[in-house]
C-alpha positions in Angstrom: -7.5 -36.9 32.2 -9.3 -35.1 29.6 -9.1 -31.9 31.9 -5.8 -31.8 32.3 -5.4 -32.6 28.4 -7.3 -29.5 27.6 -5.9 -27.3 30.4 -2.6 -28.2 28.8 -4.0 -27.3 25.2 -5.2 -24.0 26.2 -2.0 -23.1 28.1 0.1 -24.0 24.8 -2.1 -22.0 22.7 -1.6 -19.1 24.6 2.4 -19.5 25.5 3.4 -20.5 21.8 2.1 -17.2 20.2 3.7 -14.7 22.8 7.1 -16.3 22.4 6.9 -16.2 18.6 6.6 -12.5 19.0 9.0 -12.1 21.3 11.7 -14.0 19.8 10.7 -11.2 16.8 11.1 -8.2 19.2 14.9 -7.8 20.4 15.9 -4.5 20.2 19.3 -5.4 22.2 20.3 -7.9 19.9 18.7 -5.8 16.7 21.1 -2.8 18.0 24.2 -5.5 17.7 23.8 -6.1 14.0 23.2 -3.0 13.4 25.9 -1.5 15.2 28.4 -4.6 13.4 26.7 -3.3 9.8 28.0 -0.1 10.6 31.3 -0.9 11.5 31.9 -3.3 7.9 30.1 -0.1 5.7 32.7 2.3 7.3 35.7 -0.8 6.1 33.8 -1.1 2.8 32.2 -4.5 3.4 29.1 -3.7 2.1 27.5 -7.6 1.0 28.5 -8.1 5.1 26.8 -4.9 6.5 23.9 -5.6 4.2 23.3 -8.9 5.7 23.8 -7.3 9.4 21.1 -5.2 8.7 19.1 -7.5 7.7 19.5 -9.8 10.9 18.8 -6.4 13.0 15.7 -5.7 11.4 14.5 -9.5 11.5 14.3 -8.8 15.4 13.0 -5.2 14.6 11.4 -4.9 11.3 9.7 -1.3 11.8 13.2 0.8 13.0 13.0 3.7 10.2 16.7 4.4 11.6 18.1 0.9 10.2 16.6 1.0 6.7 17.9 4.3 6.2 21.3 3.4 6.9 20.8 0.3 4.7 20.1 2.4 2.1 23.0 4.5 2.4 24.7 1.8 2.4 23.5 0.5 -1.0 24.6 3.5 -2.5 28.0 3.1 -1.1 28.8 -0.2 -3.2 31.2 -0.2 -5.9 28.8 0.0 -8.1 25.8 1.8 -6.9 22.3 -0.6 -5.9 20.2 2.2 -7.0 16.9 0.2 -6.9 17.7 -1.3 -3.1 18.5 2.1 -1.8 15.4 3.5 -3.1 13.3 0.5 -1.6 14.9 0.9 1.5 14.8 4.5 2.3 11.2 4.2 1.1 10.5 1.6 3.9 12.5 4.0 6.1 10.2 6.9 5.6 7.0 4.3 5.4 8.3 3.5 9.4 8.8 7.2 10.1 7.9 10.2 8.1 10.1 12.6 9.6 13.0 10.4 8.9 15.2 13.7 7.1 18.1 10.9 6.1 15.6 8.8 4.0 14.4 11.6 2.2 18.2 13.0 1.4 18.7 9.8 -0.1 15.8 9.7 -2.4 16.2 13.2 -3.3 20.0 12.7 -4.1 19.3 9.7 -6.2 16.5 11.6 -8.1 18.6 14.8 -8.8 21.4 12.1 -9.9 19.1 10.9 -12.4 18.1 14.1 -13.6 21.7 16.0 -13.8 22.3 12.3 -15.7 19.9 12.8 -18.2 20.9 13.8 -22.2 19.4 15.6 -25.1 19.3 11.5 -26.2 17.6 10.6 -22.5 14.9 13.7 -21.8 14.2 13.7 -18.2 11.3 12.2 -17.2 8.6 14.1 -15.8 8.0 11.7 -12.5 11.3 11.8 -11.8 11.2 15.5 -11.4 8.2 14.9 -9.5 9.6 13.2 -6.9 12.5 15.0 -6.4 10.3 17.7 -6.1 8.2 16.1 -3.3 11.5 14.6 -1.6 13.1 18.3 -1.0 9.4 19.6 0.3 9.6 17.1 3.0 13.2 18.0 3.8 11.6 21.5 4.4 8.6 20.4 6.2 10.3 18.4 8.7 13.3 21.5 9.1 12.1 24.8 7.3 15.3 26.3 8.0 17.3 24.3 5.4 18.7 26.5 2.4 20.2 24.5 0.6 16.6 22.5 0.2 15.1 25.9 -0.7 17.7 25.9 -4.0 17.2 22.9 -5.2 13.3 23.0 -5.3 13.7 26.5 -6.7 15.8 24.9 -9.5 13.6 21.9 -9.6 10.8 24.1 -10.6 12.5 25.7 -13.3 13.5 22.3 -14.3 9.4 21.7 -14.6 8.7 24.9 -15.7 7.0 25.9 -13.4 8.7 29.9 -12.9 6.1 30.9 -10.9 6.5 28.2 -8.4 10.3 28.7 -8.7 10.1 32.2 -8.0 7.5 31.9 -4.8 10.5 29.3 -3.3 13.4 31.9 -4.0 11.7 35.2 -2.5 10.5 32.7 0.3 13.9 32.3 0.5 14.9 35.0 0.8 12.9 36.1 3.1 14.5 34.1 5.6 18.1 34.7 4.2 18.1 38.4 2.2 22.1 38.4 2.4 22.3 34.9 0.1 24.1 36.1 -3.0 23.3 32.0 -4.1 19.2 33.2 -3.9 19.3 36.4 -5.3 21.4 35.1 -8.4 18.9 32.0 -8.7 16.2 34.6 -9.0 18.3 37.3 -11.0 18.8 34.2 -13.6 15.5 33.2 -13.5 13.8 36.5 -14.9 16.7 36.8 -17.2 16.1 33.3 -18.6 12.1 34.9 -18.9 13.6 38.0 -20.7 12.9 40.2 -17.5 15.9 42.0 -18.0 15.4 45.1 -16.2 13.8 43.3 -13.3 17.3 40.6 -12.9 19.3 44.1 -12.6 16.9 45.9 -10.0 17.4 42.9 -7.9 21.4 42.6 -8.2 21.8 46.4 -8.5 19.8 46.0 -4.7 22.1 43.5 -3.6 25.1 45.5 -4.2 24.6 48.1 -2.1 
């Protein structure tokens, strides 16, 4: 009798912990909410979807894809959940790296803060910072993105940094020598260091 009691002990010892994590693992079901979050964002509901995608990732807590919607979704609200976004698209990129949406969203909500700030409200430093890292992982993970290139460029200036600035615009355009955007950036940017003559070589150059 004693056996058959610890046979049976052993055997619940082992069964109980594997269903536990299966009951945790269920992508199918996981894809459900997170297809219904979708579906209430898009019609506005945002306290609903919010909730979906929080059912979807109880059943799969490490999918990069569903924070970074989450996130988005955040910022959709009638009034902006700045600090959720951020925590979410964080755990987004925690979960995957390469995850280019989570790192638009934190690089929109920085460069929102900073185009917010006043003569009253300097910008902060960190913030800069880590808009600054947010766009340089937008071009890591896709190097052909110009629109990244600009930002950081102006980022730079924000920090100023010109010498950084003015590596990212002739990196720039390097790539893209026909961007009127990148050769005015640059132009403005030795004008604003009273390089005067230099600003007109390169728009003179660009003219012809």
């Amino acid at each position: 009798m004693k056996k058959v009691s610890m046979v049976l002990l052993l055997m619940l010892a082992f069964t109980i912990p594997s269903f536990s994590q299966a009951t945790k693992s269920n992508p199918t079901e996981a894809y459900f909410h997170f297809s219904k979050a979708r579906m209430l964002a898009e019609q506005g509901q945002v306290n609903d979807a919010i909730t979906e995608y929080k059912k979807a990732l109880d059943l799969d807590p490490n999918n990069s894809l569903i924070y970074s919607e989450m996130a988005e979704t955040y910022l959709r609200a009638q009034s902006p959940r700045i600090r959720e976004a951020v925590g979410a698209a964080e755990k987004a990129i925690k979960a995957d790296a390469d995850n280019v949406d989570a790192h638009k969203i934190l690089a929109s909500v920085y460069t929102s803060m900073i185009s917010d700030s006043s003569a009253n409200a300097p910008i902060a430093e960190e913030t800069v910072n880590r808009a600054i890292h947010e766009f340089e992982e937008m071009l890591r993970i896709d190097s052909s993105d110009q629109s990244s290139y600009l930002m950081l460029g102006r980022l730079y200036q924000v920090k100023n940094d010109d010498k950084k600035a003015e590596e990212i615009y002739r990196k720039f355009l390097g790539m893209e020598p026909g961007s009127e955007e990148g050769v005015t950036s640059l132009a403005r940017l030795h004008m604003d260091a009273g390089n005067n003559k230099e600003a007109a070589t390169l728009l003179e150059g660009f003219v012809k």
